[in-house]
N, C-alpha and C positions, 0 to 999 in steps of 0.2 A: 391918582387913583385912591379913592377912600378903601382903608380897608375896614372889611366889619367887624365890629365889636364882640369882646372875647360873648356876651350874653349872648348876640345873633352867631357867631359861631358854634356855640354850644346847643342851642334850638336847632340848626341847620344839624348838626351831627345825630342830634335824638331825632329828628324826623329819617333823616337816612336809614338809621340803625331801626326805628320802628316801621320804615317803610321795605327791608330787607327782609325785617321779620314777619314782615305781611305777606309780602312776596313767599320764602320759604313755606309759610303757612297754607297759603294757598296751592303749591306747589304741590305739598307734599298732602294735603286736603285730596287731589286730583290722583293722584298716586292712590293715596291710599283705600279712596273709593273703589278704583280701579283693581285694586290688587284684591278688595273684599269682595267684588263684584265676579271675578275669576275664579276665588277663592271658594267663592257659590257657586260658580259654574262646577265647579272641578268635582265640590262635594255632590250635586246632585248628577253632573254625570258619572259618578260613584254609583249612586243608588238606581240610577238607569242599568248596570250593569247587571243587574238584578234580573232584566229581561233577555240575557244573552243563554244560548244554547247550553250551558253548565250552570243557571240560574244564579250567576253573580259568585259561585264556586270555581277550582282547576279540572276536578273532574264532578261525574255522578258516580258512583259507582253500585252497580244491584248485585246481590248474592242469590246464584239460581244453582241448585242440583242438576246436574244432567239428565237426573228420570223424571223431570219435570218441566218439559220444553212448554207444556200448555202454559203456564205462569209465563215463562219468558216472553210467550207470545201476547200478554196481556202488555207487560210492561214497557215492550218494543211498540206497542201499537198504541198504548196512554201517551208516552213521551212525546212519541212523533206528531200526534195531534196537539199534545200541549205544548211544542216548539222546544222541548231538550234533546241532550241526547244523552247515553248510557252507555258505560264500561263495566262490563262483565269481571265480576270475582266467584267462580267457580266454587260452589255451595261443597261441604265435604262429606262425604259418606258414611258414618259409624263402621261399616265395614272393612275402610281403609287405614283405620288409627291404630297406631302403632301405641302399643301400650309404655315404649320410652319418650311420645311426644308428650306425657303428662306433666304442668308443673307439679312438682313435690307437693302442693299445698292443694291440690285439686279434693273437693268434697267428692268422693266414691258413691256419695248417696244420691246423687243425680244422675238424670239418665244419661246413657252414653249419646242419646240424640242432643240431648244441651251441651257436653261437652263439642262435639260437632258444631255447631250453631255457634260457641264463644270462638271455636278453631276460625272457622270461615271468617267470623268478621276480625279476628285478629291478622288474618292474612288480608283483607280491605287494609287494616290500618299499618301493615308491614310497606303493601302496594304506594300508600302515600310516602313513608320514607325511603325506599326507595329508587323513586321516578320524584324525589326533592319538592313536591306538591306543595304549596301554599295551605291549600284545604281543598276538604273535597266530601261530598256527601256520602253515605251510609246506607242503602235503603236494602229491604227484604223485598222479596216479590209478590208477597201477598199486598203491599202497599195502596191504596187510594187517596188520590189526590183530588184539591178541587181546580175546576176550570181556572179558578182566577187564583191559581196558586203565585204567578209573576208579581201580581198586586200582594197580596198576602205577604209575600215575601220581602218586598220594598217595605210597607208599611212594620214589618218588624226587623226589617236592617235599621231603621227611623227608629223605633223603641230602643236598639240596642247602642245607636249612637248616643242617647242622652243616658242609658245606663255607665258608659263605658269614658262618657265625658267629650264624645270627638264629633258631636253633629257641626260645628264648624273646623273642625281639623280637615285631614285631608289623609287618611288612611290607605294602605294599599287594597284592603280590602272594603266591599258596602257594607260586612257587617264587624268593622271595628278590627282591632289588631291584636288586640288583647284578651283574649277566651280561646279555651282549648275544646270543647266540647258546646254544639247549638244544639238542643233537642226539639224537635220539630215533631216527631212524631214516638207516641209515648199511652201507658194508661195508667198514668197518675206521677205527677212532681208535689215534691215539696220544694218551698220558697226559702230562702233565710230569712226572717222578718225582721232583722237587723238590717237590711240592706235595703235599698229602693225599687219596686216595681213600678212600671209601666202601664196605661191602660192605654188601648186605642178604641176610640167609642165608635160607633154606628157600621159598624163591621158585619154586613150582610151576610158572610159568607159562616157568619157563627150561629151551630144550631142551639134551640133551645136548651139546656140545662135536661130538662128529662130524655135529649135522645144521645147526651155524651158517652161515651166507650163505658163499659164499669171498670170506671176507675181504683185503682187499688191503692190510690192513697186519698187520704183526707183533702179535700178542697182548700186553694191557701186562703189564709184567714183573711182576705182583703174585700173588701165590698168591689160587687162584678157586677155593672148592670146587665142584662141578657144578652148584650149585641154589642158587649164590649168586650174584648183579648186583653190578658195581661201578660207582660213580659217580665220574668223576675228572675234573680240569681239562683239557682237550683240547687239545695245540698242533701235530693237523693231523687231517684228518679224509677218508674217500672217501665219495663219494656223498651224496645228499642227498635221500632220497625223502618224510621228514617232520622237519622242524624248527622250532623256536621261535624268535621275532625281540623283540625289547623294543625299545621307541620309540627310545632312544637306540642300539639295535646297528643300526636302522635308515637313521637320520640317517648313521652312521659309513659303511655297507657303501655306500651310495649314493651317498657323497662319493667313496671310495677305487673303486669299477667303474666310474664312470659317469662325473660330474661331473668328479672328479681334479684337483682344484687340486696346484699346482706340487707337484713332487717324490715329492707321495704316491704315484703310481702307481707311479713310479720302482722307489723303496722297496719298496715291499709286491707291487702286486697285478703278475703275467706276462703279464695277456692271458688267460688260462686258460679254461676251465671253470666253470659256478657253481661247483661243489664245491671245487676243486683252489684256486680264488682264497678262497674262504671258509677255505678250509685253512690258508693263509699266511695270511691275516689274524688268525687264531687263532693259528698259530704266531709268528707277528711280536709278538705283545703287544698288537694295535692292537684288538683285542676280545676281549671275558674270556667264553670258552666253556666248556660240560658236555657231559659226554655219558655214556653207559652202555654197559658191553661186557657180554654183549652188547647190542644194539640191544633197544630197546624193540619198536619195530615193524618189519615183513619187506616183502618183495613178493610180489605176487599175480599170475600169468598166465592166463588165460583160454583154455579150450579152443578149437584153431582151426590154423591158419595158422600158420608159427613166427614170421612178421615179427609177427603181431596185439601181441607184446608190448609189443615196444618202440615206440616214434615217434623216438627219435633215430638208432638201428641197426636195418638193415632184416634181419632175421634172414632165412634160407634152409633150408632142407630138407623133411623131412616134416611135414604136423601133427601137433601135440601135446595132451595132455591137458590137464584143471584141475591146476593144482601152487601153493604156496605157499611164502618160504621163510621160515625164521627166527623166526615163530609158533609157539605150542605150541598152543593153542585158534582159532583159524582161524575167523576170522566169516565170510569169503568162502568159507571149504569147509563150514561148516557152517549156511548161509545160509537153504540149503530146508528142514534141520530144523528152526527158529527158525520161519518166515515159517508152514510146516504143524503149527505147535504140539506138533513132540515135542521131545521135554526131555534126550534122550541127547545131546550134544554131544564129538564125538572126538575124539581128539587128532591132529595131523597125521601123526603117527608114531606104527607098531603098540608098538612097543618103547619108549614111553614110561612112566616110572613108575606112572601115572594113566590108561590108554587111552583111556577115557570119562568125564566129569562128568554129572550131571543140573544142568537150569538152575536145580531146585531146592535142589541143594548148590552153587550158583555165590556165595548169598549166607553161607553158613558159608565158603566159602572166603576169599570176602573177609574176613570177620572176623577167622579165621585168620591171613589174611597181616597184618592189619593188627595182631595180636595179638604176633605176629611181625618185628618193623619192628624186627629189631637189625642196627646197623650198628659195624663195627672201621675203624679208619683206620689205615692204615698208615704208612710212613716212619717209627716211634718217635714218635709224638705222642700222639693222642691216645686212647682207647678210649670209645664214644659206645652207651649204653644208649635208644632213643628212648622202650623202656617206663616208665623210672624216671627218665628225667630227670635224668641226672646225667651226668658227663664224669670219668676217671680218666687219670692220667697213667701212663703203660705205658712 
């Protein structure tokens, strides 16, 4: 038996070694695809959760007074045709406040109706801690949403995953892990302009520039084409008619209003307003906020009386008609056609791109938008494709 030569033994050993290494390679090639493949799966049934009955949240939750069942019946009958559903937080009364529930730091120069209105929703964000909530929404019952608020809402879980860094992670939640406060409905943010916003362009459901809420803060400084949404880090915010809470911006907000161990109150919160104290707490750094200009969701008034709107300001003059603002498709104006099964659904303004949808082109729009889902970030960072999956430095 010849045996082979130390040269042919040492060729015969590197072809082994690089044919083992070829093998692992492709092994792990196959794996790998595999796991990224899943790994896609997982993130976009994430953002499908978006469409479930708590809109991709643990709960919903609405603040309604009890001498105002009318409202409740608005929001009980929006929902259920927009496929959520709603957990009641009991609106509070001025007449029922006890003059020891005040924090120490409370402004005296606001009405006793706004102190009520920061009570209520602070009992929302007591109700999240707890019942140990993940998160859970915020909403007034004056509230209006639009039809394709499910879409809407996917496409800015997508803005927030490239804010937040996890559009291929795998989060427990579709809109990221990390934020204590989502403002979704609002009349007027400011942006940090240090930090990256998001734009998602050809967003149908965005009305023109002259029929947005009057907004009470400045426009953020970013260039908006009309029919495009931006999503930015928020460090102040007015109003607060719908917003998102995560169990930890929960814990935070109820430390800093309520509770106030030493100095925090100092620091941060005025005494305010829910909104105006949520504001500064976003703006201070002590909770890491989003939000979208414009607002996702509007308000809705109800034909009547001009005070019927509000419960905190007692409005005066003539009655007024149905009006809604800052929605382009309108569940509350387009309620009776829904509930009487016709399918034209109008926009709330004549002069809009789209006048009318059919509710059976509502689901190719979705598609559409969802088809759709490109966002630019600005400040020179980064440029974010959500269709391809890739990130470009610009």
């Amino acid at each position: 038996m010849i045996k082979p030569s130390l040269r042919a033994q040492s060729v015969q050993f590197m072809l082994f070694i690089t044919g083992g290494a070829f093998l692992i390679w492709t092994l792990w090639s196959i794996y790998d695809t595999a796991q990224n493949h899943h790994r896609a799966q997982r993130v976009q049934n994430s953002y499908s959760s978006v469409r479930n009955d708590t809109l991709g949240f643990e709960k919903v939750f609405a603040i309604n007074l009890p001498s105002r069942p009318d409202k409740k019946d608005n929001i009980i009958l929006g929902s259920s045709v927009s496929g959520f559903r709603v957990d009641w937080i009991e609106g509070v009364d001025p007449g029922d406040i006890s003059p020891k529930s005040f924090p120490y730091n409370w402004n005296h120069a606001h009405l006793l109706t706004e102190y009520a209105r920061r009570r209520a929703h602070l009992n929302a964000i007591q109700r999240i801690i707890e019942k140990r909530l993940g998160s859970a929404v915020i909403m007034e019952d004056d509230t209006d949403w639009d039809i394709l608020i499910k879409t809407q809402l996917q496409n800015f879980a997508v803005a927030l995953g490239g804010l937040q860094g996890s559009l291929n992670a795998e989060p427990a939640s579709p809109y990221g892990d990390n934020w204590d406060i989502l403002w979704l409905g609002h009349c007027g943010v400011q942006c940090k302009a240090q930090d990256p916003s998001y734009l998602t362009q050809n967003d149908p459901t965005v009305p023109a520039s002259r029929h947005f809420l009057p907004y009470l803060r400045d426009k953020p400084p970013i260039e908006r084409p009309e029919n495009g949404r931006l999503t930015c880090t928020a460090r102040d915010i007015a109003c607060g008619s719908f917003y998102a809470v995560s169990y930890r911006g929960a814990q935070k907000i109820l430390a800093a209003l309520s509770v106030s161990p030493l100095g925090l109150a100092e620091d941060i919160d005025i005494g305010g307003q829910i909104d105006v104290s949520l504001g500064r707490l976003c703006g201070h750094g002590y909770l890491q906020c989003y939000a979208t200009y414009p607002a996702i969701t509007g308000k809705y008034r109800a034909a009547g009386v001009a005070g019927k709107a509000s419960d905190v300001h007692n409005g005066t003059g003539e009655a007024k008609g149905f009006a809604t603002w800052g929605v382009m498709y309108s569940v509350m104006l387009n309620i009776q056609r829904i509930v009487t099964g016709d399918t034209a659904m109008r926009a709330t303004w004549q002069d809009a791109p789209v006048p009318e949808i059919s509710l059976s082109e509502v689901k190719s729009q979705e598609e559409e938008m969802a088809r759709l889902r490109e966002m630019t970030v600005y400040q020179g960072m980064l440029s974010y494709s959500a269709n391809e999956n890739r990130r470009e430095e610009i």
